[in-house]
Structures are given as C-alpha cells and as structure tokens.
C-alpha positions in Angstrom: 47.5 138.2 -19.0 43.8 138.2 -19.1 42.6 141.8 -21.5 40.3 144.1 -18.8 37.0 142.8 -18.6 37.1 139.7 -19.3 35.6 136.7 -17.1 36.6 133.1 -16.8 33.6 130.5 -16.8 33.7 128.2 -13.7 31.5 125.1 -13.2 28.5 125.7 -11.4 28.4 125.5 -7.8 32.4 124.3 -8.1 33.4 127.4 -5.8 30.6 126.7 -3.2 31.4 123.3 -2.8 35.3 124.4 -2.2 34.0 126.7 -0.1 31.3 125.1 2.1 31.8 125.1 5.9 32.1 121.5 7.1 32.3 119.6 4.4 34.7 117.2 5.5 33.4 116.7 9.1 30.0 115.7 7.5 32.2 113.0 4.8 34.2 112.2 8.7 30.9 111.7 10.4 29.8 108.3 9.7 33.1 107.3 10.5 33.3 108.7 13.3 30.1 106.9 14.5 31.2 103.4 13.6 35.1 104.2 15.3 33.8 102.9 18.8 32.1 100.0 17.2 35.0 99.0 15.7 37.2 99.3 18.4 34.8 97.5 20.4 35.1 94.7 18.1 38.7 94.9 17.5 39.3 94.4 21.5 36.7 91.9 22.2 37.1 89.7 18.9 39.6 90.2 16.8 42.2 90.4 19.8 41.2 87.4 21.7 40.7 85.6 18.0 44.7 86.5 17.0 46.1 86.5 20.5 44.8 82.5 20.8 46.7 81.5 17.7 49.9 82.9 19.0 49.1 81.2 22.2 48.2 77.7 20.0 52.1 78.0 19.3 53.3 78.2 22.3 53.7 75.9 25.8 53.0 77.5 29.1 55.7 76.5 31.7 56.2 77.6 34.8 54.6 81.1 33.5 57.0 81.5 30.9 55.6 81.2 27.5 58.3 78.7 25.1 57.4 78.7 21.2 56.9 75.5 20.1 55.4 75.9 16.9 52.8 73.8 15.7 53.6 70.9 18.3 50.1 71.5 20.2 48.5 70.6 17.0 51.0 67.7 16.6 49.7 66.7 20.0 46.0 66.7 18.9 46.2 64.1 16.5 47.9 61.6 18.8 45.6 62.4 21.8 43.3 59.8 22.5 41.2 61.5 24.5 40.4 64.7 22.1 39.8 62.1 19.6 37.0 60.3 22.3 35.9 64.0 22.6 35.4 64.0 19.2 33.4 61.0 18.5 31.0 61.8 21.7 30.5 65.4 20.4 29.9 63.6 16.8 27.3 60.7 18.3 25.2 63.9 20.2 25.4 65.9 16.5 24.4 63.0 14.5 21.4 62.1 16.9 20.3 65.2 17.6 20.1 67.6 15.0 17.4 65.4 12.5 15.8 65.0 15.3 15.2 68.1 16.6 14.8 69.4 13.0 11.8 66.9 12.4 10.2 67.8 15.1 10.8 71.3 14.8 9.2 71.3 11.0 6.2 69.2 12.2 5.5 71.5 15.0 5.8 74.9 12.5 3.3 73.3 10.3 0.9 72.2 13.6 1.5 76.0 14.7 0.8 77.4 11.0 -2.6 75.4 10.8 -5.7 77.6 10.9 -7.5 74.6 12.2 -5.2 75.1 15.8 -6.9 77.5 18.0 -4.8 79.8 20.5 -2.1 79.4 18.5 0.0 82.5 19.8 -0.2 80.8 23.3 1.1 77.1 21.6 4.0 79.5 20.2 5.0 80.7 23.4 4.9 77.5 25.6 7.1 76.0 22.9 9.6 78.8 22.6 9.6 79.2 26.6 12.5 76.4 27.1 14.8 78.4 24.8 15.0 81.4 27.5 15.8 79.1 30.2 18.7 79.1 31.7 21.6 76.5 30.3 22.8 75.6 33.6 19.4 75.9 34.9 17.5 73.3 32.8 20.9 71.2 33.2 20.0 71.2 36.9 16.1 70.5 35.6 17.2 67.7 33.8 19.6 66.1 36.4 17.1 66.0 38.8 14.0 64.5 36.4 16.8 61.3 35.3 17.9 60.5 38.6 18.5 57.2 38.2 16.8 56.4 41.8 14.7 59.3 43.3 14.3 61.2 39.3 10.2 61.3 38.3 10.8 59.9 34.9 12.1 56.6 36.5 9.4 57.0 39.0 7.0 57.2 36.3 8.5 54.1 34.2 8.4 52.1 37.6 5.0 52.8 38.0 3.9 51.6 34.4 5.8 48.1 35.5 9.1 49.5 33.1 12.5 49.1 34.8 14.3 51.9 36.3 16.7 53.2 33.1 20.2 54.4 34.3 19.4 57.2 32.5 23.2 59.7 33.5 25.2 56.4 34.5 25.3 54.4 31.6 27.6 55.5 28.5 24.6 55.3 25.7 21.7 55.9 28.2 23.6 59.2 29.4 24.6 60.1 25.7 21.1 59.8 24.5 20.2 61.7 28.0 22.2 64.6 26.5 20.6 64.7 23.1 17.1 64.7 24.9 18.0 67.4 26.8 19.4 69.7 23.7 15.8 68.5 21.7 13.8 70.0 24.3 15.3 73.1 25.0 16.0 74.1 21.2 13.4 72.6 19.3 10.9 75.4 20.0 13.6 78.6 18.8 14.0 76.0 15.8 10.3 75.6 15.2 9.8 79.4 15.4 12.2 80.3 12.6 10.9 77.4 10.3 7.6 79.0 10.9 8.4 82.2 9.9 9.8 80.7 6.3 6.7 78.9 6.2 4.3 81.8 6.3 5.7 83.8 3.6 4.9 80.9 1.0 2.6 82.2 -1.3 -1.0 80.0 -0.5 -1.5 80.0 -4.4 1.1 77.4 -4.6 -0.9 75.1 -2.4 -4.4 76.2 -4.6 -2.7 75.0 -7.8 -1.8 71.5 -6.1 -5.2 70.9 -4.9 -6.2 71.8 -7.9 -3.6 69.2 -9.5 -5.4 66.5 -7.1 -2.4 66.9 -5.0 -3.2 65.3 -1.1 -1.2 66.9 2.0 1.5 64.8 2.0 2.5 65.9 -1.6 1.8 69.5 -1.2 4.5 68.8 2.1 6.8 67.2 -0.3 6.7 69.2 -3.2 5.5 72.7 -1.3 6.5 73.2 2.0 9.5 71.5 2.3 11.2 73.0 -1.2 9.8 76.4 0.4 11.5 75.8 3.9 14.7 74.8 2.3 16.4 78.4 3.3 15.3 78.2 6.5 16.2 74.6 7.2 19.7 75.3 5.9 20.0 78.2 8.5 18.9 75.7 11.3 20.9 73.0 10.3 24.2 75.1 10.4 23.3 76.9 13.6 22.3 73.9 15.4 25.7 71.9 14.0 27.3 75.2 15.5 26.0 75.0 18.7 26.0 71.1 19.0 29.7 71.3 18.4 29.7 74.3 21.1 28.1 72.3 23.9 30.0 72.5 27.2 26.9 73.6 29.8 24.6 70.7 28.7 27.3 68.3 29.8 29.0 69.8 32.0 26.2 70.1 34.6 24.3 66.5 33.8 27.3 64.4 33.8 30.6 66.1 33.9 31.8 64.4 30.9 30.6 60.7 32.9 30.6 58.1 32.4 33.9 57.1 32.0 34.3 60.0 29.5 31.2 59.0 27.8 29.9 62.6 27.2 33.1 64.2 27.3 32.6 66.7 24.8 35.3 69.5 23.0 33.9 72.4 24.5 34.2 70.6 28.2 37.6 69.2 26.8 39.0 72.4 25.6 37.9 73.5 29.2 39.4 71.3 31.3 42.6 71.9 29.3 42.3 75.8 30.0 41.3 76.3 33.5 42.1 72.6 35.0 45.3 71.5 33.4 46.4 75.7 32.9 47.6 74.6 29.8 46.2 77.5 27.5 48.4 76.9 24.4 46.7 73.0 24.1 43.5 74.5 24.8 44.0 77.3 21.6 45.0 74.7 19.2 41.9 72.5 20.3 39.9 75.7 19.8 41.6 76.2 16.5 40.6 72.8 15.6 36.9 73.1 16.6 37.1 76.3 14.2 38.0 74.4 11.3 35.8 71.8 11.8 32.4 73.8 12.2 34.1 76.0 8.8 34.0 72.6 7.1 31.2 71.5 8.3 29.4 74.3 7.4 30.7 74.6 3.8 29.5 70.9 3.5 26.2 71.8 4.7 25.6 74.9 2.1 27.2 72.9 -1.0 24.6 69.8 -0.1 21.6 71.7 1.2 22.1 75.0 -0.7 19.8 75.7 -2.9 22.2 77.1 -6.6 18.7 77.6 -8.7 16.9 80.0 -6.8 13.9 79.3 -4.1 12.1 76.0 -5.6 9.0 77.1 -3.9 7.9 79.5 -6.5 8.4 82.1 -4.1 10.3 84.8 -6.3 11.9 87.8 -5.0 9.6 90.8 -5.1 6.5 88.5 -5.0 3.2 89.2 -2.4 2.3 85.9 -1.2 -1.4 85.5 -1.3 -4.3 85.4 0.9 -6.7 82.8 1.6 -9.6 82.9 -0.8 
C-alpha cells in the first residue's frame, strides 16, 4: 500500500497518448486508403497472373478442365510452329531495336542542339506517331506497301526502281514489320533519351573542349556514358514490347507469309480465341514471361552500369548553364 500522499511519477504525455481520441483510426487511415488500390490490383493482376498458371496445367475439353500437369509446356518445346514464332519475333527484335535506338539517340542530340530552331515543334511531330493508334497506323501502313496500288511502290516505280513485294514476301514483309515498329516508337524513344541528355552537366563538355576534344569524342566519352541509364531503360522496354507485338502483325499481314511474321503474341492468340485452347495458350504466355525476365536480366548485367553514372553526373549535383 502506497502511505497517504504520496504520488507515482508517470512519463510525460504517457496518459494522453493512452488516452487520445482516434488514435488508431488515424494509424488505420493510410491503410484504409491504399485497401481499394490493392484490391484493385489483386482482381485485375494478381488473379488473372495466378489463375493462368493453374490454367497452363490443365487441357480444356469439351468444357471440362483435365489436369495434365506440365504437358502444355512439354508440348512447347516439340512445337514447330511456337518455335517459327519464336525466331520471327527474334529476327523483328534483333533488327529493330539498334535501329530504332540509333536513330532515336541521333535525333535527341538534333532536338537538344541550340543551333535547331522551333525545336518544341520538331519534339512534337516526332513524338506524334506514338499516340496513334496501333491498329490504326497498321491500317496506315498496309495501305502505303501495297504491293500494287501502295504510294511507296508508286513512288519507287516512278524513280525507274521495281515494284518491292513489300507484305508478300517472307523477308520483305519481316523487314515491313520492323519499319513499321521504327516509325511509330522511335519518337517516345527519342523523347526519353532526351530528357537524360539534358540533365548532363555542360561543364563536362567545357573541360573536353578544353582537352581539344572534337564532337565525336565528346559523343563517345560524354553523351553516350551520360545516356547509359536511359539507354538501358529503352532497350528493356523496347525488348518488352517487341516481344509483345501482336497488333503490328496482326493487321499488316496476319502472321503472312506462310507464317513469316507469325509472332508469340499473335501465336499465343490464335491458341486462345481460335483454337479455344486456353491451357496451351497460358503455358505459351508463361513462356514469353520467362523469356522477357531473362532477357531483361541479360540486358541490366551487360548494359548496367555497377560504378555509378560515368558521366560525372553525381547525385545531388546542379548541372551547369551555358557560359
């Protein structure tokens, strides 16, 4: 028993804090706000993401789903045609993605030059492809390459050139498909490289004029070593979405010639909604996830840069102005 009088010492503001009126539906709040985000996300991705896998193991027949296990990706390495898929979807990659990137760097650098005049209006002509339509520049496309009534034919016949079959020939209609991917990305690329490029610090490119340095070394050793984030972003979201492609395709050639622009995407389709068979169609979806995950992991290990940005452009650090 405590003697009359006496008082026991309490921490301050211990009671208050016991004590204070919603206290725990301020701590619930944020919660709370995120909750319909998250369930959001747990319907629309994670759902669809872990209800294809169980689908990947099983075969649809006669609407009754039969567990087969991993057959369907058994099936995949024996199937010629995924692995013609494959090597189309590969050829468009491989040819399209340098080139895009190269001209995509070259036209950041023409658009960064203080020399250009109206240079907001070059931006948006350049970027304007990128908010067109897929199917709509597909359509665009198919009508300019027409191999008999299409104005680039037209154009080539006029200049003496023979008509090119430009959507009926396996390698004319694969390069067809990488033009058509250059033009309509090149611009979002170009716009993205260009926002690297404007937060390297001018004093770099001072101190290799001062060093006698010409433009094509202060490109080697500045600019590119400076882009190098941003051309590793590019390069994985353009391997991404070159490994993606189904509308490109789909509307120019419908996988023609002779499955000569068959890609996955329009494979993995045709297996869905043409063929009904969804569990196929998961496991080649499974596979393109893997692939693009490897791919990917390739592309940071080889292009990532481990020692920091080479540019000189430290964290924390105001690039200059012009003197």
């Amino acid at each position: 028993m405590s003697s009359p009088g006496t008082t026991t010492a309490r921490r301050p503001g211990t009671a208050t804090a016991r004590r204070r009126p919603g206290s725990g539906a301020r701590r619930a709040a944020p919660y709370l706000f995120v909750l319909p985000a998250l369930a959001l996300f747990a319907v629309f991705k994670l759902y669809p993401i872990a209800r294809s896998f169980v689908l990947s193991l099983h075969k649809t027949v006669d609407g009754q789903d039969t567990f087969v296990g991993a057959d369907n990706y058994t099936r995949l390495l024996h199937d010629p045609l995924f692995w013609t898929a494959l090597k189309n979807t590969a050829t468009v990659l491989v040819v399209q993605v340098p080139l895009m990137l190269a001209l995509a760097t070259g036209l950041a650098v023409a658009l960064d030059s203080r020399l250009l005049r109206a240079r907001a209006v070059f931006r948006l002509g350049f970027f304007l492809p990128m908010v067109t339509g897929l199917v709509a520049y597909g359509v665009i496309f198919s009508v300019l390459l027409n191999e008999k009534y299409g104005l680039v034919n037209w154009l080539l016949q006029f200049a003496g050139i023979d008509a090119v079959p430009w959507l009926t020939d396996p390698l004319w209609a694969k390069l067809s498909l990488a033009l058509a991917l250059t033009w309509h990305y090149t611009g979002y690329n170009a716009v993205i490289l260009l926002a690297r490029l404007q937060t390297i610090p001018t004093e770099l490119y001072d101190a290799a004029a001062v060093d006698g340095a010409g433009g094509w070394t202060s490109f080697r050793h500045v600019t590119l070593p400076g882009l190098r984030p941003a051309l590793l972003l590019t390069t994985v979201l353009s391997t991404i979405g070159t490994l993606q492609i189904f509308d490109e395709p789909y509307v120019l050639t419908r996988g023609g010639p002779d499955n000569a622009t068959l890609t996955i995407g329009m494979y993995l389709y045709q297996n869905a909604f043409s063929y009904f068979d969804f569990g196929y169609a998961s496991a080649i979806a499974y596979a393109l996830a893997v692939l693009i995950g490897l791919l990917g992991l390739v592309q940071f290990k080889v292009l990532g840069d481990r020692d920091g940005d080479k540019s000189g452009h430290k964290p924390g650090h105001k690039p200059g102005g012009k003197r």
